[in-house]
C-alpha positions as CSV (number, residue, x, y, z in Angstrom):
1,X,0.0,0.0,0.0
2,X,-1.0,2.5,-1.1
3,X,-2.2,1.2,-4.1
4,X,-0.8,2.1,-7.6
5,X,-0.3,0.8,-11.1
6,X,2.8,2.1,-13.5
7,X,2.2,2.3,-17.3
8,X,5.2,1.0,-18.3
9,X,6.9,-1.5,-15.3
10,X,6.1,-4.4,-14.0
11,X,7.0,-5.5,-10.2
12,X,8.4,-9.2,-8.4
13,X,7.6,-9.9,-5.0
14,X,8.8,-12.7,-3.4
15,X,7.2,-13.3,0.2
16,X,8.7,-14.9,3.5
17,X,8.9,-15.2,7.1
18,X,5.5,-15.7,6.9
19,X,4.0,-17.8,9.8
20,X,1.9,-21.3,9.0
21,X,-1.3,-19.9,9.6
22,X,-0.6,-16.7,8.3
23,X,-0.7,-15.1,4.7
24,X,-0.6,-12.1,2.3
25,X,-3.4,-10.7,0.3
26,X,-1.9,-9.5,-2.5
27,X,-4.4,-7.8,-4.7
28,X,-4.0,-7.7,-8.5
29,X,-5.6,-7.1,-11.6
30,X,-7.0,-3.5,-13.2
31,X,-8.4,-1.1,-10.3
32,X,-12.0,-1.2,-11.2
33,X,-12.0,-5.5,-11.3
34,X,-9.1,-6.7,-8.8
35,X,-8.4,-10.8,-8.0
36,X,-6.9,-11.5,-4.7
37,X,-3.6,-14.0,-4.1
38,X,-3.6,-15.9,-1.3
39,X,0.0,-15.9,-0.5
40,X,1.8,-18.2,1.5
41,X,5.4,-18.4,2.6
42,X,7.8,-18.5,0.4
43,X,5.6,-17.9,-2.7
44,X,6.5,-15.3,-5.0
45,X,3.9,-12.8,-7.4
46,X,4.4,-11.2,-10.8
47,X,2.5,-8.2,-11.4
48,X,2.7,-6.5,-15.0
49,X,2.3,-2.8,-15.5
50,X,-1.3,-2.8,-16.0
51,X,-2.0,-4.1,-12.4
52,X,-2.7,-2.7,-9.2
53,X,0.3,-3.1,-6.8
54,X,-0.5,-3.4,-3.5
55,X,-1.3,-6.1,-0.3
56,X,-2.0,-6.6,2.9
57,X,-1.0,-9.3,5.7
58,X,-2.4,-11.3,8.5
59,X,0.7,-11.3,10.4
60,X,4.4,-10.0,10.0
61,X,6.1,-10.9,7.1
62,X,9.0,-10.1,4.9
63,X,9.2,-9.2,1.4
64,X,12.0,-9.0,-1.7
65,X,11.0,-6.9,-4.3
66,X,11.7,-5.8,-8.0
67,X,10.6,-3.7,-10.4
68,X,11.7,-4.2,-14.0
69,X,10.4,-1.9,-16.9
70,X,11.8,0.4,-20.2
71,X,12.7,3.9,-18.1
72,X,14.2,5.2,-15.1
73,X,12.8,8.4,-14.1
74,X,10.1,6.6,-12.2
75,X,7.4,9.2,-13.1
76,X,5.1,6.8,-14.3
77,X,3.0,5.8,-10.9
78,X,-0.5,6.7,-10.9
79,X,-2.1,6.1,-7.3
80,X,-5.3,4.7,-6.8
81,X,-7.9,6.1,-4.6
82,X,-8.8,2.9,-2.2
83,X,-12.6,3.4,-3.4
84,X,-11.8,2.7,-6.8
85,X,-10.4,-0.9,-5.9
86,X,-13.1,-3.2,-6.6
């Protein structure tokens, strides 16, 4: 959080230190009509540029991430208003 897409980069998460009876939410897909990850330890999530980025845990966990894309001003992330996400 907070929520965003980027036109022309995509972002890697790779998730761990998550307890057994925890997990991530990790919500993708275009803002208006989102599908949610269940994410368990150790599990890693591909997001391309049209997506929304974002997610939420039950518990503590840790996270590696990357972003991979064709510039590197990093001018291209357009936020999403939380009552957008559907």
């Amino acid at each position: 959080m907070p929520a965003h897409t980027h036109d022309r980069r995509m972002e890697a998460y790779l998730y761990f230190d998550i307890a057994p009876e925890a997990f991530v939410l990790h919500l993708m897909g275009r803002p208006e009509a989102t599908r949610h990850l269940v994410v368990r330890n150790e599990q890693a999530v591909l997001s391309p540029p049209w997506s929304v980025h974002c997610g939420a845990g039950t518990g503590a966990y840790s996270f590696v991430w990357s972003m991979a894309g064709d510039n590197q001003s990093f001018t291209d992330m357009d936020m999403v208003p939380m009552g957008a996400i559907r």
